[in-house]
C-alpha positions as CSV (number, residue, x, y, z in Angstrom):
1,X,114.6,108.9,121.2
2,X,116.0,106.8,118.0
3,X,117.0,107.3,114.7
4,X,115.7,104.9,112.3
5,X,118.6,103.3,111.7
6,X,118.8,99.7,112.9
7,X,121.9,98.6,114.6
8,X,121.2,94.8,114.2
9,X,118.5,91.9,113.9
10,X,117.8,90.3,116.6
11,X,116.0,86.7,117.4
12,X,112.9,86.2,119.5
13,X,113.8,83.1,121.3
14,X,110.5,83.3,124.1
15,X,107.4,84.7,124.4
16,X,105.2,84.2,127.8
17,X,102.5,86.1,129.5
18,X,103.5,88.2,132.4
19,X,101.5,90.4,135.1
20,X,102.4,93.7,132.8
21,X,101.0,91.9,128.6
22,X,103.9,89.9,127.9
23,X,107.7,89.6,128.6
24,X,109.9,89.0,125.7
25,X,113.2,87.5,125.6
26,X,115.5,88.2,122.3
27,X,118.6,87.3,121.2
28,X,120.5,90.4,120.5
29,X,123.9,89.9,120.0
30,X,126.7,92.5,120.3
31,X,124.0,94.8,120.6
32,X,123.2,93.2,124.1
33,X,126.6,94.6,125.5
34,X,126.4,97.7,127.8
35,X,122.8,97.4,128.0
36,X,121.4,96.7,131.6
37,X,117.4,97.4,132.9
38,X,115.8,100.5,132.7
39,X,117.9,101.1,129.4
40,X,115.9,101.8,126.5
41,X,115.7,99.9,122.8
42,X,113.5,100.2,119.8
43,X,111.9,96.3,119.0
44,X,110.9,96.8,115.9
45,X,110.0,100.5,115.6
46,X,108.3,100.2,119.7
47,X,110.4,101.7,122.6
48,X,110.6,98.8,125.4
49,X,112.3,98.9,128.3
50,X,114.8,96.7,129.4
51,X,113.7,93.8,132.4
52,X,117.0,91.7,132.4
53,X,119.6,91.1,130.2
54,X,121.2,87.5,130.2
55,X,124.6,87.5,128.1
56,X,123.0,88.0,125.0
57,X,119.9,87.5,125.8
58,X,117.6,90.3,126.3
59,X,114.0,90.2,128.1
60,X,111.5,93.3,128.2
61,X,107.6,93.7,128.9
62,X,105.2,94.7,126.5
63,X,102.1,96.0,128.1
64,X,98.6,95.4,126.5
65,X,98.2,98.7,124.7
66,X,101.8,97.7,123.2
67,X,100.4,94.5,122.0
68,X,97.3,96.0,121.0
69,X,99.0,98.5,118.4
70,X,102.1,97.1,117.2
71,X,102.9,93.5,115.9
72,X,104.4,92.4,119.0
73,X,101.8,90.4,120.2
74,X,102.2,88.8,116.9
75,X,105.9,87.4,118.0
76,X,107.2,83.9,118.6
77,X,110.1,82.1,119.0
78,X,112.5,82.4,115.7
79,X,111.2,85.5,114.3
80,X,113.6,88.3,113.2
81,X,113.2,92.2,115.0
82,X,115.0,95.3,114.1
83,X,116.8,96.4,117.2
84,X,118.2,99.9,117.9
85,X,119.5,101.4,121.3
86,X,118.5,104.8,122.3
87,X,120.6,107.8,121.2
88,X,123.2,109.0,123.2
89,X,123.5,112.8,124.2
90,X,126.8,112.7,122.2
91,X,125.7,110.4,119.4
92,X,125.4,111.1,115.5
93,X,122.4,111.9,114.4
94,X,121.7,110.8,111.1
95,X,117.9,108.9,110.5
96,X,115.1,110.9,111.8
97,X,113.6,112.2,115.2
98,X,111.8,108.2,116.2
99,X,110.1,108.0,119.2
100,X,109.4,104.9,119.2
101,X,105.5,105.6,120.1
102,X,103.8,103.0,117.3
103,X,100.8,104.6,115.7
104,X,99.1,101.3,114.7
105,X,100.3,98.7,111.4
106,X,100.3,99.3,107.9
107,X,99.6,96.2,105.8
108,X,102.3,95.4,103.4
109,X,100.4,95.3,99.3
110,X,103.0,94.9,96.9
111,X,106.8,94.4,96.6
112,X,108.5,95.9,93.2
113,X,111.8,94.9,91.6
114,X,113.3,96.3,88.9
115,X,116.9,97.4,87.9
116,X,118.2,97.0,91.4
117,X,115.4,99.3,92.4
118,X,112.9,97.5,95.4
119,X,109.8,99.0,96.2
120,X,107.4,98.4,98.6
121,X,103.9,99.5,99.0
122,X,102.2,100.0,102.3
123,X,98.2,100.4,103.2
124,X,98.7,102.7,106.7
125,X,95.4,103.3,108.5
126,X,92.9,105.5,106.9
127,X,93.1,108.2,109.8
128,X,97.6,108.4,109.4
129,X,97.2,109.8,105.8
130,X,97.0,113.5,106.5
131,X,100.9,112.8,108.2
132,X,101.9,111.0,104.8
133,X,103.6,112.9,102.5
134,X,105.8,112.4,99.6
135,X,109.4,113.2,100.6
136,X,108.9,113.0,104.2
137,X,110.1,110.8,106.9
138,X,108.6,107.4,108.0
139,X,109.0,104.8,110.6
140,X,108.7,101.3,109.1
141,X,109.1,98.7,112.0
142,X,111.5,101.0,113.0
143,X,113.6,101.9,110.0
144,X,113.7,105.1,109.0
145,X,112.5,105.7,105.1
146,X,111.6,108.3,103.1
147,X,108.2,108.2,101.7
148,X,108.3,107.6,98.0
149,X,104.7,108.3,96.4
150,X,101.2,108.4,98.4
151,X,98.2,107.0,96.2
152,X,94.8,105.9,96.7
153,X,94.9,105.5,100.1
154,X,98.6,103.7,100.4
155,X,102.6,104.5,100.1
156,X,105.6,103.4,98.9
157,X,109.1,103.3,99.8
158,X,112.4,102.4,98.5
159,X,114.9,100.0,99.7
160,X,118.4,100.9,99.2
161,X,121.0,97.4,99.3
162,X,121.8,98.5,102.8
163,X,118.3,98.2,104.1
164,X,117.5,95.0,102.7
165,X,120.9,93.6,104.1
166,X,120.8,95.1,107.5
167,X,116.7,94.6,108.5
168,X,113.4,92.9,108.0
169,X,111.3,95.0,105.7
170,X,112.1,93.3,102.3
171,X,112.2,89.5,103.7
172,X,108.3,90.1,105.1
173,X,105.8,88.7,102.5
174,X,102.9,90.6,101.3
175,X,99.8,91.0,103.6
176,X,102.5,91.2,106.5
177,X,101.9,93.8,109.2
178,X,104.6,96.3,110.5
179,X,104.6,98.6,113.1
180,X,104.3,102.1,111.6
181,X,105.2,105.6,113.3
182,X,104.6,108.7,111.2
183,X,107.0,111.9,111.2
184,X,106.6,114.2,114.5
185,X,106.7,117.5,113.0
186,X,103.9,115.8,110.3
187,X,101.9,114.6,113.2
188,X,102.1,117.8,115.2
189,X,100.8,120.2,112.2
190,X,98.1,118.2,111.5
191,X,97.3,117.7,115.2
192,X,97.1,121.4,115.6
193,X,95.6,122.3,112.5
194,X,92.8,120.0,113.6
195,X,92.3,121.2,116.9
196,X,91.9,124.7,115.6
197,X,89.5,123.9,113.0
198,X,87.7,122.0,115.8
199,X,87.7,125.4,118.3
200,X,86.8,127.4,115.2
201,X,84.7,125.5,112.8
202,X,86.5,126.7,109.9
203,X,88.3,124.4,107.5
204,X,92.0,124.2,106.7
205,X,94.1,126.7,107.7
206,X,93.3,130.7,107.3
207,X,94.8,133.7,107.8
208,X,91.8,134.7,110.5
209,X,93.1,131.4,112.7
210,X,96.9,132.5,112.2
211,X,96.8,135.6,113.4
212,X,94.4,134.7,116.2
213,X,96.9,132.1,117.6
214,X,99.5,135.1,117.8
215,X,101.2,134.9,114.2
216,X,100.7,138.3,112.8
């Protein structure tokens, strides 16, 4: 489990093919310290697992359904990742509840300025809408944001100094990828709300289905 809230940027310094996808090796920093393998860390909004850590130097494996549905197969030597470790028992809490389970990529259509105000608009995949919402949470490449506006199929967040200095989102160009993971509690609602119109047949939610699933 993460928050959203990226500890430091790291540097991919290899890439190569391994038996599992493809093993990884970043440059991490301070972050790097403590860590040893089978810890876990967020690579850009994906939970990896750690292979072997080499002073600073960090190496995971991404399998192929990793590189299939994130930007990590994307990777080479010299680009920039958001890095988080994962939250102790006795840590703050402060993001959001990130699972580091990438949904898919979200295509990056415009970048606003204005006033000191920086906005970025995102086209998600068609079928992550319904778990979308204005005022709830997103996962952004891991970063935790809070969903601006939703229209005509795409969304927008904003990007406080903070973010900009401290991760990747605003130095990515438009018609970049990032790795996108909606908001649980969105995802599970909508997931169950869709299984029980599936079972039933009806649509949306009604008071028939409600009390039927034992709320009176």
């Amino acid at each position: 489990m993460f928050t959203g809230l990226i500890e430091t940027v790291g540097h991919v310094t290899a890439t190569r093919s391994s038996p599992a996808g493809r093993r990884l090796t970043i440059e991490a920093a301070s972050l790097a310290e403590g860590l040893a393998p089978g810890a876990s860390v967020c690579v850009d909004g994906v939970c990896l697992t750690v292979a072997q850590v080499h002073g600073t130097h960090v190496e995971f494996d991404a399998v192929r359904e990793t590189l299939e549905h994130s930007t990590l197969g994307r990777l080479r030597p010299g680009d920039r990742v958001n890095l988080e470790r994962s939250l102790s028992a006795d840590g703050r809490f402060e993001g959001h509840f990130v699972q580091g389970h990438v949904e898919g990529t979200a295509a990056i259509r415009r970048k606003l300025s204005s006033d000191g105000v920086h906005v970025i608009w995102f086209e998600p995949p068609a079928d992550l809408l319904p778990c979308i919402v204005p005022k709830g949470a997103i996962a952004l490449d891991g970063v935790s944001l809070t969903i601006a506006e939703v229209h005509d199929g795409q969304f927008s967040v904003a990007l406080i100094p903070t973010t900009i200095d401290r991760t990747t989102l605003w130095s990515k160009p438009v018609g970049a990828a990032v790795n996108i993971e909606t908001d649980i509690l969105a995802r599970t609602v909508v997931h169950w709300l869709r299984s029980a119109q599936n079972r039933t047949g009806e649509a949306g939610l009604t008071l028939a289905t409600l009390q039927e699933h034992g709320f009176a």
